[in-house]
Backbone and ligand atoms as CSV (ligand in chain L), in Angstrom:
chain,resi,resn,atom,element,x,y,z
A,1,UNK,N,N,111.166,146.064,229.759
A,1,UNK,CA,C,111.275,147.205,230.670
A,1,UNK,C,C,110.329,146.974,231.837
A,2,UNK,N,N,110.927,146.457,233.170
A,2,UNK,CA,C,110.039,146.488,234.250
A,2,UNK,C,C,109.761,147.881,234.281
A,3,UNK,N,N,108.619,148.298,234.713
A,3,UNK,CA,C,107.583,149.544,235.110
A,3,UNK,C,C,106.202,149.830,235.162
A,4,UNK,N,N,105.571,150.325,236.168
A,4,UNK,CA,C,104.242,150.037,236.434
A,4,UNK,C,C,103.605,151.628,235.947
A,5,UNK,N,N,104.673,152.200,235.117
A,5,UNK,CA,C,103.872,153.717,234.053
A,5,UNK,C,C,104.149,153.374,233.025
A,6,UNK,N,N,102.868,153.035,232.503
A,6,UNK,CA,C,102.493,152.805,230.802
A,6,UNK,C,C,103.380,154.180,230.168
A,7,UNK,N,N,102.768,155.268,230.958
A,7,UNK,CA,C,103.533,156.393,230.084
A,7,UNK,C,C,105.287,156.337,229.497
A,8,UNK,N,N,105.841,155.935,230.801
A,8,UNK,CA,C,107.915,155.781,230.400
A,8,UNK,C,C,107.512,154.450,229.148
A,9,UNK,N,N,106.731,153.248,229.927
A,9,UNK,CA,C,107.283,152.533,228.225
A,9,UNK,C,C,107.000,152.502,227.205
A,10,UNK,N,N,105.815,153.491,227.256
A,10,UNK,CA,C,105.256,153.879,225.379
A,10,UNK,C,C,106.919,154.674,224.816
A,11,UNK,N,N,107.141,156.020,225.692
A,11,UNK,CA,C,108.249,157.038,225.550
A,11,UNK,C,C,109.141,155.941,225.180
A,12,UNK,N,N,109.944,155.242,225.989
A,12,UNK,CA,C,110.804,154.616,225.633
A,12,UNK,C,C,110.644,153.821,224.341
A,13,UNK,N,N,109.916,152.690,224.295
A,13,UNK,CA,C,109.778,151.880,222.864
A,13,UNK,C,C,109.619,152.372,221.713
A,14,UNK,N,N,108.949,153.735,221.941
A,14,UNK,CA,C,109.179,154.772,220.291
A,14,UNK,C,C,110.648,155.062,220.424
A,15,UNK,N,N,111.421,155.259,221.458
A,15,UNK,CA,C,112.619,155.804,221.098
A,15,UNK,C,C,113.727,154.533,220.602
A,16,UNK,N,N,113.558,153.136,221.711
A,16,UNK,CA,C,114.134,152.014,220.993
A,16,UNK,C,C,113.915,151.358,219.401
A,17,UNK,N,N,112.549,152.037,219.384
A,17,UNK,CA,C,112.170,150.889,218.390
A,17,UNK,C,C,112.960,151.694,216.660
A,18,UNK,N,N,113.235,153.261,216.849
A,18,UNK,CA,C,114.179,154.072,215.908
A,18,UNK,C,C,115.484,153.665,215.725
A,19,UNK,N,N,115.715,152.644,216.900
A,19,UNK,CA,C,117.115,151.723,217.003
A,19,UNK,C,C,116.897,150.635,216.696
A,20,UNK,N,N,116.145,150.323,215.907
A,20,UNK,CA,C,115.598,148.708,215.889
A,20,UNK,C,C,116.001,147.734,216.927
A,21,UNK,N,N,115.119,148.528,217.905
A,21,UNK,CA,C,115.239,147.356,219.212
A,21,UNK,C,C,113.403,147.277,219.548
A,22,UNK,N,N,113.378,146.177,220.321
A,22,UNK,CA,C,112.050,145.597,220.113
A,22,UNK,C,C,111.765,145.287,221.892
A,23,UNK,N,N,111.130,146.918,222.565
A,23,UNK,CA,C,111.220,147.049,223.731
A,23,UNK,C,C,109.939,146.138,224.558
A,24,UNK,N,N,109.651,145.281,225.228
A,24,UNK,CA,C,108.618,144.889,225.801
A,24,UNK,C,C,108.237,145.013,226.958
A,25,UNK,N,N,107.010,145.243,227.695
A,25,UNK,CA,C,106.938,145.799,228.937
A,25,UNK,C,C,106.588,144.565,230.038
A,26,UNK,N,N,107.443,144.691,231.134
A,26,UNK,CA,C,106.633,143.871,232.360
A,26,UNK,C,C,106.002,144.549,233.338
A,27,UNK,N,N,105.146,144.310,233.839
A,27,UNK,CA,C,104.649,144.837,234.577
A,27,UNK,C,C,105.161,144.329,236.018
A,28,UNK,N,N,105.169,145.259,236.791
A,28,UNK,CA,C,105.774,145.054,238.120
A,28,UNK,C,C,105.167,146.230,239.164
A,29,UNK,N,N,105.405,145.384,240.190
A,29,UNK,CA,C,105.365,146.362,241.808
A,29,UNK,C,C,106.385,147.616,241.612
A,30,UNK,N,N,106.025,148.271,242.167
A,30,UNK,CA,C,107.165,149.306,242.636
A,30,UNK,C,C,108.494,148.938,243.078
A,31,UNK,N,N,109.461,148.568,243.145
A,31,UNK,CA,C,110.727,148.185,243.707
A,31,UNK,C,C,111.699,149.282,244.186
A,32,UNK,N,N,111.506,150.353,244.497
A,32,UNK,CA,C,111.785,151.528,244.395
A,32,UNK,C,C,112.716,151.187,245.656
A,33,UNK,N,N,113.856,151.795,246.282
A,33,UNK,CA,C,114.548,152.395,247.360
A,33,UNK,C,C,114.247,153.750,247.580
A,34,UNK,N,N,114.983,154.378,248.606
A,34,UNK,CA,C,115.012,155.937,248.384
A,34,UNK,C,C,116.456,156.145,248.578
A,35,UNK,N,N,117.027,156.811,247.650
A,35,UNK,CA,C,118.557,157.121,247.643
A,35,UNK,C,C,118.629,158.629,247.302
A,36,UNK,N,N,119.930,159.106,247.105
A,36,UNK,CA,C,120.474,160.349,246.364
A,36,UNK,C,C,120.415,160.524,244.991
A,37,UNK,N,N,120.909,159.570,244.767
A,37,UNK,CA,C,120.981,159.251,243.310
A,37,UNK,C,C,120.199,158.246,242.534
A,38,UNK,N,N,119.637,158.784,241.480
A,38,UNK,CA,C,118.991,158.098,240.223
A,38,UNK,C,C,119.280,156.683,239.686
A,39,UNK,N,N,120.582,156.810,239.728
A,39,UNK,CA,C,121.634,155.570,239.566
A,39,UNK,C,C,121.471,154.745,239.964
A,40,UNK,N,N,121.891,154.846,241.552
A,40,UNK,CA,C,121.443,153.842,242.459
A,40,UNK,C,C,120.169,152.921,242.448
A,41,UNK,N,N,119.026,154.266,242.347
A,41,UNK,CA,C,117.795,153.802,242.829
A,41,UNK,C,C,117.513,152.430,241.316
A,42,UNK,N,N,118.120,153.405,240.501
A,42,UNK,CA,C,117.572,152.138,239.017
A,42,UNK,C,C,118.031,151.114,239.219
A,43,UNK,N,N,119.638,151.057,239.708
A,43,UNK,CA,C,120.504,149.700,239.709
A,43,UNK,C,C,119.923,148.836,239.887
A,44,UNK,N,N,119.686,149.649,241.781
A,44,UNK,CA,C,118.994,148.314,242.947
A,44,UNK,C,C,117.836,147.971,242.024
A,45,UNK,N,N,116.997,148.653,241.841
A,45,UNK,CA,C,115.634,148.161,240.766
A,45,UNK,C,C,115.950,147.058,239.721
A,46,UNK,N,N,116.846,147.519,238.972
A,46,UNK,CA,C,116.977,146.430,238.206
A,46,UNK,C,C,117.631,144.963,238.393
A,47,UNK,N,N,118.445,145.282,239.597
A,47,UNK,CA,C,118.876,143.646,240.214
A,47,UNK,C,C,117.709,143.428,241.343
A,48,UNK,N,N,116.626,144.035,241.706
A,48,UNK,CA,C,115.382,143.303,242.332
A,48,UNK,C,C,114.350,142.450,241.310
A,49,UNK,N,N,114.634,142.765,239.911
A,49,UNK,CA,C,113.322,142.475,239.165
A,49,UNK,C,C,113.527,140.808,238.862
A,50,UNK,N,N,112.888,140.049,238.793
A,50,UNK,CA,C,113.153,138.403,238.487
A,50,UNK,C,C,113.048,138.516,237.150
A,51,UNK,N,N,113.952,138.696,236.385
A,51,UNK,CA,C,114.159,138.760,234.905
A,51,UNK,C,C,114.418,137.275,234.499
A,52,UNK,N,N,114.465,136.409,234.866
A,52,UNK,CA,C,114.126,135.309,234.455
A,52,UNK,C,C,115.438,134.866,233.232
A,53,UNK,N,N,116.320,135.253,233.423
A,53,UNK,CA,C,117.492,135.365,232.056
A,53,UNK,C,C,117.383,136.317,230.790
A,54,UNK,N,N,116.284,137.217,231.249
A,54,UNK,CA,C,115.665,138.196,230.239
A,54,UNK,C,C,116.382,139.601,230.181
A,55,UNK,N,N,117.253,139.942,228.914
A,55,UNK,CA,C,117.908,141.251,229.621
A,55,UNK,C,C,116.632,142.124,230.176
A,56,UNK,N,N,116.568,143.305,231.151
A,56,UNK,CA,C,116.025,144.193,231.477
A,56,UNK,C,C,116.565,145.271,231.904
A,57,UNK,N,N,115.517,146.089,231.302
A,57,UNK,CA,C,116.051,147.617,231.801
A,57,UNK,C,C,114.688,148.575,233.147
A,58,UNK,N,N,115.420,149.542,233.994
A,58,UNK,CA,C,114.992,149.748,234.350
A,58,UNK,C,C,114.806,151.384,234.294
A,59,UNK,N,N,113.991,152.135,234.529
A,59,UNK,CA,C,114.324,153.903,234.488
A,59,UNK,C,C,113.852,154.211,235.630
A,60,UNK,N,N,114.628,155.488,236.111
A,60,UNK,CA,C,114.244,156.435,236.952
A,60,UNK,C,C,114.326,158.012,236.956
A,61,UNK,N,N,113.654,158.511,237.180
A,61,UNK,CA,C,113.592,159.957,236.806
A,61,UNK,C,C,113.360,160.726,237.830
A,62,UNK,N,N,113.304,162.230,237.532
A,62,UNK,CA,C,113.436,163.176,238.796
A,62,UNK,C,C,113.544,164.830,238.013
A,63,UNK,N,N,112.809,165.760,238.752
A,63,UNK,CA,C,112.595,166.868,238.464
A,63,UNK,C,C,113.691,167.705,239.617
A,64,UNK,N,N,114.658,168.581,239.182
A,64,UNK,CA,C,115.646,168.900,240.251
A,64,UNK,C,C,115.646,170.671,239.526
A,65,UNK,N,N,115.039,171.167,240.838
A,65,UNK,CA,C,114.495,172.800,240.893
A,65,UNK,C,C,116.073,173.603,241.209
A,66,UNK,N,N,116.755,174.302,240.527
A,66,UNK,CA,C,118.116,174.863,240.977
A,66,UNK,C,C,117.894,175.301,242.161
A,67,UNK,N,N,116.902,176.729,242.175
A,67,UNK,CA,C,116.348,177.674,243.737
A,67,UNK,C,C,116.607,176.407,244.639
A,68,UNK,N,N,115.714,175.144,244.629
A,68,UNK,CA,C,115.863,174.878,245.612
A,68,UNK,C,C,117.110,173.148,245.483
A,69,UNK,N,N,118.018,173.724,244.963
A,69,UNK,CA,C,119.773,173.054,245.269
A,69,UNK,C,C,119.376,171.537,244.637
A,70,UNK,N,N,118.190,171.459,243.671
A,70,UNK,CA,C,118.049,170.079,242.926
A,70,UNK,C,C,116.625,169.501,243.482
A,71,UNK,N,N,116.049,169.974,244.924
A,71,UNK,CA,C,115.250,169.285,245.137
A,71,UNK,C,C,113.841,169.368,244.310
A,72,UNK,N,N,113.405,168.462,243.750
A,72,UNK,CA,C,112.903,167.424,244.747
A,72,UNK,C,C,113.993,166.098,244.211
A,73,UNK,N,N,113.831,166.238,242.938
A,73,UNK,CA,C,115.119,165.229,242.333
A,73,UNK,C,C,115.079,163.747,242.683
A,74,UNK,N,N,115.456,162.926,243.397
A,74,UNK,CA,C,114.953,161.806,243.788
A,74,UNK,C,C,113.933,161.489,244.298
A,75,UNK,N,N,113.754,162.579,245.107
A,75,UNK,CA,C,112.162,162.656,245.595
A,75,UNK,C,C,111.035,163.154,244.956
A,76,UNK,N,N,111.117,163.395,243.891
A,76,UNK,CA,C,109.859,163.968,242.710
A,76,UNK,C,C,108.431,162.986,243.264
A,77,UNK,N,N,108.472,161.704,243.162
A,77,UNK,CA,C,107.327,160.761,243.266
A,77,UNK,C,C,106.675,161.436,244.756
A,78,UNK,N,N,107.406,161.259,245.368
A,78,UNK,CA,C,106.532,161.747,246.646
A,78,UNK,C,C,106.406,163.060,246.948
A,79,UNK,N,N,107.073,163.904,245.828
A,79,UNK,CA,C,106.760,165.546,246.203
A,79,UNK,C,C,105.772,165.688,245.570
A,80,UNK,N,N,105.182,164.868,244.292
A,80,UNK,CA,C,103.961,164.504,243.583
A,80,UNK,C,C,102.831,164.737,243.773
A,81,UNK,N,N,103.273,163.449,245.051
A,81,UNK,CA,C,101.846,162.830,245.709
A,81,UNK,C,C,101.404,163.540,246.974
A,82,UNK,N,N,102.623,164.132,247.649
A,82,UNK,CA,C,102.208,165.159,248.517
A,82,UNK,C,C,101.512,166.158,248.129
A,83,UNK,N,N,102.573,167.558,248.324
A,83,UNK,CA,C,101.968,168.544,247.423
A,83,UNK,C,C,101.230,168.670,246.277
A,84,UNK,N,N,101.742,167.816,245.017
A,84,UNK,CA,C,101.270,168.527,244.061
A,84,UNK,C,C,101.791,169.145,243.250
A,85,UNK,N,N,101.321,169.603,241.670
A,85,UNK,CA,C,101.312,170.430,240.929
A,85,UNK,C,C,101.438,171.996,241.672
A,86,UNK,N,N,100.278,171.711,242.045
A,86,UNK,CA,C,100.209,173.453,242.221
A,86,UNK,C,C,101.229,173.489,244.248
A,87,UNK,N,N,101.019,172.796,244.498
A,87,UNK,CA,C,102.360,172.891,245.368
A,87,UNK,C,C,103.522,173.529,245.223
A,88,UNK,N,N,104.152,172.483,243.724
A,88,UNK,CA,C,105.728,172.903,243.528
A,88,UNK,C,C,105.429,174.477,242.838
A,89,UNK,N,N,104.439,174.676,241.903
A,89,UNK,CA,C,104.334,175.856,241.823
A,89,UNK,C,C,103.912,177.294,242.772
A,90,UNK,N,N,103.214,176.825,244.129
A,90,UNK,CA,C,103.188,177.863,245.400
A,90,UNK,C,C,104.981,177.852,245.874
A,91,UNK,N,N,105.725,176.575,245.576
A,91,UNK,CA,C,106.920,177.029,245.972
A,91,UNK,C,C,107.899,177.583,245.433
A,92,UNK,N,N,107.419,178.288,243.923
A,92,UNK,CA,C,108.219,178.700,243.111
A,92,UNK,C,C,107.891,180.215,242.937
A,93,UNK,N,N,106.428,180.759,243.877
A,93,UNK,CA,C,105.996,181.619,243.982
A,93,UNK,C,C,107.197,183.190,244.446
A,94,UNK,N,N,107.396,184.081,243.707
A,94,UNK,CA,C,108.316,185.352,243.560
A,94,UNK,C,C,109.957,184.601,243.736
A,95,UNK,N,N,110.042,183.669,243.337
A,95,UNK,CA,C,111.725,183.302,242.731
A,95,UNK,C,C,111.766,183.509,241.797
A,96,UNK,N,N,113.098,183.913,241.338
A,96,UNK,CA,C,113.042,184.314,240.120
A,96,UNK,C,C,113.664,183.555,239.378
A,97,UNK,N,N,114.997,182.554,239.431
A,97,UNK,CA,C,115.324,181.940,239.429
A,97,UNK,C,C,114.465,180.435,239.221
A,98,UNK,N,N,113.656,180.401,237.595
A,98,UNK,CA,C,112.991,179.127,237.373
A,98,UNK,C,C,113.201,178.038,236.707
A,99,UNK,N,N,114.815,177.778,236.511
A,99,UNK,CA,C,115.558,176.660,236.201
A,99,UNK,C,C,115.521,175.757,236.730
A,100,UNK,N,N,115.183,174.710,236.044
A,100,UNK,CA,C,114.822,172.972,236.457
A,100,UNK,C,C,115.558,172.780,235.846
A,101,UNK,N,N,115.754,171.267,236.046
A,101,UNK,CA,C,116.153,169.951,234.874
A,101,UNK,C,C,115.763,169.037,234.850
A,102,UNK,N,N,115.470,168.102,234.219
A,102,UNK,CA,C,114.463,167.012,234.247
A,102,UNK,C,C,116.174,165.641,233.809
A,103,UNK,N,N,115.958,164.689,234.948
A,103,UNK,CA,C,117.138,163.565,234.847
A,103,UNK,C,C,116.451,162.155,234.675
A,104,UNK,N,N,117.549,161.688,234.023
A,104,UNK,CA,C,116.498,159.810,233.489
A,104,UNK,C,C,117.594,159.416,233.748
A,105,UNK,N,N,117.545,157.971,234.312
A,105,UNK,CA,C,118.751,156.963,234.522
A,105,UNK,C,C,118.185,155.586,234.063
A,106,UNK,N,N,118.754,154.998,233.131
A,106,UNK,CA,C,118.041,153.968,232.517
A,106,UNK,C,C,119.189,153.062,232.899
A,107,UNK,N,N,119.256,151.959,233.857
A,107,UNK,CA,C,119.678,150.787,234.310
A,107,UNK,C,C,119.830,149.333,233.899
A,108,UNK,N,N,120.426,149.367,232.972
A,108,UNK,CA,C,120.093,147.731,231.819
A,108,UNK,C,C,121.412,146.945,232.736
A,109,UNK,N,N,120.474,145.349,232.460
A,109,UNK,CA,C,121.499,144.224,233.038
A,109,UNK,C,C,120.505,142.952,232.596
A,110,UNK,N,N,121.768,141.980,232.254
A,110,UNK,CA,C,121.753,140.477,231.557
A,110,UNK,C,C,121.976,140.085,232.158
A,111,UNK,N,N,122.055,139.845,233.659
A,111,UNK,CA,C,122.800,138.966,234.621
A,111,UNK,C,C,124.493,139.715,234.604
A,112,UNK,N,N,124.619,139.591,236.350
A,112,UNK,CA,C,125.771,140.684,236.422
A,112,UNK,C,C,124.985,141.854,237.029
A,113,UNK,N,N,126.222,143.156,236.773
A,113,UNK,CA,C,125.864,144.281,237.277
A,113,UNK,C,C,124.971,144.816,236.338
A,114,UNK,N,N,124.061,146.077,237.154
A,114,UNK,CA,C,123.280,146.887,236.122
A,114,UNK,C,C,124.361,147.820,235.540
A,115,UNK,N,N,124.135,148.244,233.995
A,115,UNK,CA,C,125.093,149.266,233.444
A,115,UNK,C,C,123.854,150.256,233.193
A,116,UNK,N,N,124.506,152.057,233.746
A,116,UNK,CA,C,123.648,153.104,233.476
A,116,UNK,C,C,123.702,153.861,232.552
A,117,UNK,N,N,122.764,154.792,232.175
A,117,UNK,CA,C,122.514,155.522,231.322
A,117,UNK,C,C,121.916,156.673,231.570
A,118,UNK,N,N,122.538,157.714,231.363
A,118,UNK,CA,C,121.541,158.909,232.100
A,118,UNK,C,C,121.769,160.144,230.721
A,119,UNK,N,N,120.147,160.800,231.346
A,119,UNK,CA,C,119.828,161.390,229.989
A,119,UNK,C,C,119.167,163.049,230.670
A,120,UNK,N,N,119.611,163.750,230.357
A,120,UNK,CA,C,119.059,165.398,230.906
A,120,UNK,C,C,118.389,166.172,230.384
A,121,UNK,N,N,117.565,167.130,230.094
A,121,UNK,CA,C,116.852,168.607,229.357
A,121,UNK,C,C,116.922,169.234,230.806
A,122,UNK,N,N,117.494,170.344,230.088
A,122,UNK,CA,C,116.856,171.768,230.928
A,122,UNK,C,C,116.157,172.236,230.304
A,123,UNK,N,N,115.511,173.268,231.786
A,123,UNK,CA,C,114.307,173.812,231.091
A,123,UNK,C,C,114.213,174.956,232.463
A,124,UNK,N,N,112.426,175.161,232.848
A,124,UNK,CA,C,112.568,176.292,233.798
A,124,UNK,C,C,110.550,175.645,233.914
A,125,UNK,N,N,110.862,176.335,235.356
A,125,UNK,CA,C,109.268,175.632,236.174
A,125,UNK,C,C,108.097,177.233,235.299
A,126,UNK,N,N,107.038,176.348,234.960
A,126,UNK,CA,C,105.977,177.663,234.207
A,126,UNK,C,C,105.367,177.839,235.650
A,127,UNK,N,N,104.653,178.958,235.011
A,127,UNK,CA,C,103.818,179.957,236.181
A,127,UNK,C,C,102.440,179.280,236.391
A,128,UNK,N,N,102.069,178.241,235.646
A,128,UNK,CA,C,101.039,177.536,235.955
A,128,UNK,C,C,100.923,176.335,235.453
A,129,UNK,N,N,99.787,175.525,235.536
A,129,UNK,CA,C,100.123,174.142,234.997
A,129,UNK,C,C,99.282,174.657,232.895
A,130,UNK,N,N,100.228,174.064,232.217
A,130,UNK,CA,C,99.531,173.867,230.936
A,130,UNK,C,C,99.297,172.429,230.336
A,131,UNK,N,N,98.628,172.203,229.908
A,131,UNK,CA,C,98.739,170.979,228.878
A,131,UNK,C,C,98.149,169.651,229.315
A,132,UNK,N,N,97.700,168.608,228.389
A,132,UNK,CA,C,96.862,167.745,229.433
A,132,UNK,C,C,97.788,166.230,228.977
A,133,UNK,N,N,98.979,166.764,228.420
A,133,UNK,CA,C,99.925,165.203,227.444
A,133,UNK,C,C,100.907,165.028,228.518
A,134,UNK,N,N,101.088,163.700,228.002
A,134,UNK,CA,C,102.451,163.264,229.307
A,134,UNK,C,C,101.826,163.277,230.488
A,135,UNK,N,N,102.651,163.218,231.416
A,135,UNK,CA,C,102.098,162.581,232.883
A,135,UNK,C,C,103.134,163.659,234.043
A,136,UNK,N,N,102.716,163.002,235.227
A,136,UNK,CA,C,103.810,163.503,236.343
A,136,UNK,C,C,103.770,165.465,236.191
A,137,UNK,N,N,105.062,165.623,236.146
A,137,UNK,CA,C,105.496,167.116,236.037
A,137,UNK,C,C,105.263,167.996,234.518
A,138,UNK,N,N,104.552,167.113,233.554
A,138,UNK,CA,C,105.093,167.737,232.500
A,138,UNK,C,C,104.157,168.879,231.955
A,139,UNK,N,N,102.956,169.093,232.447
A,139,UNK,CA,C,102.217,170.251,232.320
A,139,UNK,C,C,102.936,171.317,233.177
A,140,UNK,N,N,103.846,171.527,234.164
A,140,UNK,CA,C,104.490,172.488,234.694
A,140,UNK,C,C,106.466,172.910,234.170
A,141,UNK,N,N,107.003,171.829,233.162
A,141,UNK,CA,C,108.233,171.844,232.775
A,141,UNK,C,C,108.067,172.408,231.379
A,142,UNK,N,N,108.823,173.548,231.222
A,142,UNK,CA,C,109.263,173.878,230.046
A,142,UNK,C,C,110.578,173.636,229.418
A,143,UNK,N,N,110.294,172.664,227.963
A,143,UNK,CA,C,112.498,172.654,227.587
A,143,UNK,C,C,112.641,173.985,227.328
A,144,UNK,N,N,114.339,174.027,227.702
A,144,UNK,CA,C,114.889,175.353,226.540
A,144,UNK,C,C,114.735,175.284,225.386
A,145,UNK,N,N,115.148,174.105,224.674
A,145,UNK,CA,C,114.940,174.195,223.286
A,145,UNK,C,C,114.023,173.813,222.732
A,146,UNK,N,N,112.687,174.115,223.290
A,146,UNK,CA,C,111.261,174.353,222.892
A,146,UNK,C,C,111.211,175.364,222.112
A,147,UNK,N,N,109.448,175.557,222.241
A,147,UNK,CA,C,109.144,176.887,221.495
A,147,UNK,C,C,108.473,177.981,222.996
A,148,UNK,N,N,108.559,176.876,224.206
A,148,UNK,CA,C,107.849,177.895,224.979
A,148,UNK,C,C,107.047,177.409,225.620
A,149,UNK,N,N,106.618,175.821,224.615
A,149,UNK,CA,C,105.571,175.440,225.905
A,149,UNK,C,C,105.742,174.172,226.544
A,150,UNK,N,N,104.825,173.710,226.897
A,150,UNK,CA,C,105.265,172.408,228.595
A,150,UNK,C,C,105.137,171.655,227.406
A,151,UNK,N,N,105.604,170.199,228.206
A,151,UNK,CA,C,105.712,169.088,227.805
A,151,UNK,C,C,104.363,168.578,227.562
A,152,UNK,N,N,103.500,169.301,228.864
A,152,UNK,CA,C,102.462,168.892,229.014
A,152,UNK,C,C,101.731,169.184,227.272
A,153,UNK,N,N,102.065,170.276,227.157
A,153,UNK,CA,C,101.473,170.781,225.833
A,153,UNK,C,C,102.097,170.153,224.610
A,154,UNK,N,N,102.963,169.182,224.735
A,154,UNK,CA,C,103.281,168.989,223.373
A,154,UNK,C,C,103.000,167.021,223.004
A,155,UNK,N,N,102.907,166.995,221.772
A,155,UNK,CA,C,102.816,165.611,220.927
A,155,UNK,C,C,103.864,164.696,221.678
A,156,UNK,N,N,103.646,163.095,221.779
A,156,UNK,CA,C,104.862,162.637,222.322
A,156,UNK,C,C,105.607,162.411,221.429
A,157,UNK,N,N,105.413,162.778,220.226
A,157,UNK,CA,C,106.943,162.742,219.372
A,157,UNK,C,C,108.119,164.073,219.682
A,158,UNK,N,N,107.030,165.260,220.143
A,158,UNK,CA,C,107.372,166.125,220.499
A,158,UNK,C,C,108.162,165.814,221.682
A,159,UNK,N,N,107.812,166.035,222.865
A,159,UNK,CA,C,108.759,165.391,224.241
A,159,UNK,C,C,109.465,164.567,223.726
A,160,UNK,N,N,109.218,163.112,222.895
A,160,UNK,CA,C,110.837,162.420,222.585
A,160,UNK,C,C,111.524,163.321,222.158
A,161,UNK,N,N,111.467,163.876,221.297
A,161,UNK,CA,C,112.424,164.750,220.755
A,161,UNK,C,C,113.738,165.809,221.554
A,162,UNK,N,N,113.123,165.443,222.551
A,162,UNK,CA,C,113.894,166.449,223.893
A,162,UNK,C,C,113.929,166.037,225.073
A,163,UNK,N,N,113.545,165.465,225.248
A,163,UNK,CA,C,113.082,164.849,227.097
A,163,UNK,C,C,114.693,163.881,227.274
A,164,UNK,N,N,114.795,164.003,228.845
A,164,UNK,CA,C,115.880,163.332,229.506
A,164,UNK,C,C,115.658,161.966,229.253
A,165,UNK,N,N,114.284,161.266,229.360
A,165,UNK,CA,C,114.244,159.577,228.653
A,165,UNK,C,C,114.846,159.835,227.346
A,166,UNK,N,N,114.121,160.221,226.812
A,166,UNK,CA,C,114.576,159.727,225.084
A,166,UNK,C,C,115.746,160.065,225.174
A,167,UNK,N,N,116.666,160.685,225.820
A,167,UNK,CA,C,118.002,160.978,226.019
A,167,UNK,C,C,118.881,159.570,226.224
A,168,UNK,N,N,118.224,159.400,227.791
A,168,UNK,CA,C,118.862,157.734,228.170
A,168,UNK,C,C,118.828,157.317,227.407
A,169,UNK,N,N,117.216,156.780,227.201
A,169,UNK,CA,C,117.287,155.914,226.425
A,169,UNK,C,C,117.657,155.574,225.161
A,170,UNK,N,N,117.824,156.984,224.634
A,170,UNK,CA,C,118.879,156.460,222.892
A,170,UNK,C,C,120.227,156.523,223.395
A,171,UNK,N,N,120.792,156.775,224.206
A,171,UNK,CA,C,122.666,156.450,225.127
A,171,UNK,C,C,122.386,154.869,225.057
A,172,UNK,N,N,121.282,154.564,225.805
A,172,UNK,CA,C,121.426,152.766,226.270
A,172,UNK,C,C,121.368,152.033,224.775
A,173,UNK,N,N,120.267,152.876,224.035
A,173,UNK,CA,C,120.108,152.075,222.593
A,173,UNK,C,C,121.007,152.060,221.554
A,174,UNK,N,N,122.173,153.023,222.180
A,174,UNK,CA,C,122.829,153.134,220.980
A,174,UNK,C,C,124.090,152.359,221.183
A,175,UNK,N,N,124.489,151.589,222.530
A,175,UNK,CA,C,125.329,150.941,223.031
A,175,UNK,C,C,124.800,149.481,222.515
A,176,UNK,N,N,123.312,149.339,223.312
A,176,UNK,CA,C,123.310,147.978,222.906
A,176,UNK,C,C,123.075,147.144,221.664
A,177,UNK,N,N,122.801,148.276,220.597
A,177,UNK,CA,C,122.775,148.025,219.332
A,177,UNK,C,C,124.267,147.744,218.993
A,178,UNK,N,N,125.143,148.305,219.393
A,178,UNK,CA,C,126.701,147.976,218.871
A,178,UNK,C,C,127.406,146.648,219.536
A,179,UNK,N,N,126.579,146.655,221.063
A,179,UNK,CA,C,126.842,145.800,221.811
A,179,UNK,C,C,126.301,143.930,221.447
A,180,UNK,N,N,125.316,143.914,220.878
A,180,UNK,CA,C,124.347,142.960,220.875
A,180,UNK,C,C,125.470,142.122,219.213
L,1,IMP,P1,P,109.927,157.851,238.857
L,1,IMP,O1,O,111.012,157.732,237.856
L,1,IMP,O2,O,108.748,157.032,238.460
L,1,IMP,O3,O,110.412,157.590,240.254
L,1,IMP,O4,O,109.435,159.338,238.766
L,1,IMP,C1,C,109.510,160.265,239.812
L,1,IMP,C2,C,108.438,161.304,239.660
L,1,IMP,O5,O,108.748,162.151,238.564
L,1,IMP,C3,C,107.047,160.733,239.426
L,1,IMP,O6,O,106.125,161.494,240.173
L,1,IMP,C4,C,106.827,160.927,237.945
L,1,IMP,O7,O,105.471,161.182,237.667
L,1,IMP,C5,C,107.684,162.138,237.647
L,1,IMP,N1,N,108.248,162.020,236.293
L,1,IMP,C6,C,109.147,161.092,235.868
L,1,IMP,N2,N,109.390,161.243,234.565
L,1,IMP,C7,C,108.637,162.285,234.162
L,1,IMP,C8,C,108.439,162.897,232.897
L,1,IMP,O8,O,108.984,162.506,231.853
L,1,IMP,N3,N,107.583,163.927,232.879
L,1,IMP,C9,C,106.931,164.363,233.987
L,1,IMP,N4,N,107.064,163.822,235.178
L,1,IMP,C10,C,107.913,162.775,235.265
């Protein structure tokens, strides 16, 4: 798995490794585009990486606010690093309407095209940040089929258990286990 967040390939390799797949990490630059879509952005990622004849996979993710029509969604990384936490939450300030979704696109290729995988939770933006687990958005995302609290607040067996990666990524694992 090219990616330069320890956090996606711990998430991921607990979720491959329940597939008896045996995930290993490279480390890499950013290879990022900026597109619309998740899809895209992983594809191009994964036909930039010098995989060396090595299958690889790539992920991309995105926090998409309904109020505001999906955004930030592809742009999560830099709504991040701009604003902020407490940013996206000043912009969620008297909406009432606090439905998110959290999207993963996991991009695997052996030489050839990348084939995708995309993985979803809904949930709804909290009124403040909780929790100090997981990374990125996840002290401010609540799942529905939680008990109530952020991602931030929960075990990462917990978030696998629900999160849009562990989603992809058991779609991709469960192909290439049949596939292989
Ligand atoms: P990317 O997939 O690395 O481009 O992620 C886009 C942005 O969403 C980054 O700022 C990440 O920190 C954030 N993000 C991606 N996945 C998650 C997640 O599982 N939880 C919280 N934030 C995430």
């Amino acid at each position: 798995m090219a990616t330069g967040n320890l956090h996606k390939y711990r998430e991921a390799r607990q979720v491959l490794s329940e597939l008896g797949i045996d995930l290993r990490h490279l480390r890499v630059d950013r290879v990022e585009i900026q597109a619309d879509d998740l899809a895209d952005i992983a594809a191009y990622s994964a036909e930039q990486v010098a995989a060396e004849g090595r299958p690889i996979v790539v992920e991309d993710a995105g926090l998409f606010i309904d109020h505001y029509g999906g955004f930030p969604g592809p742009y999560s990384s830099y709504a991040l690093s701009t604003i902020g936490l407490g940013g996206v939450l000043k912009l969620m300030e008297g909406v009432k309407d606090r439905g998110a979704s959290f999207q993963s696109v996991v991009a695997f290729r052996h030489g050839g095209e990348a084939r995708c995988f995309r993985g979803v939770v809904r949930g709804r933006i909290a009124h403040g940040i909780r929790g100090t687990s997981g990374f990125g958005y996840d002290p401010i995302f609540i799942p529905d089929e939680g008990d109530g609290r952020t991602f931030g607040e929960m075990t990462a067996e917990e978030k696998n258990a629900l999160s849009h990666r562990a989603r992809a990524f058991r779609s991709f694992g469960e192909w290439f286990a049949a596939s292989e």
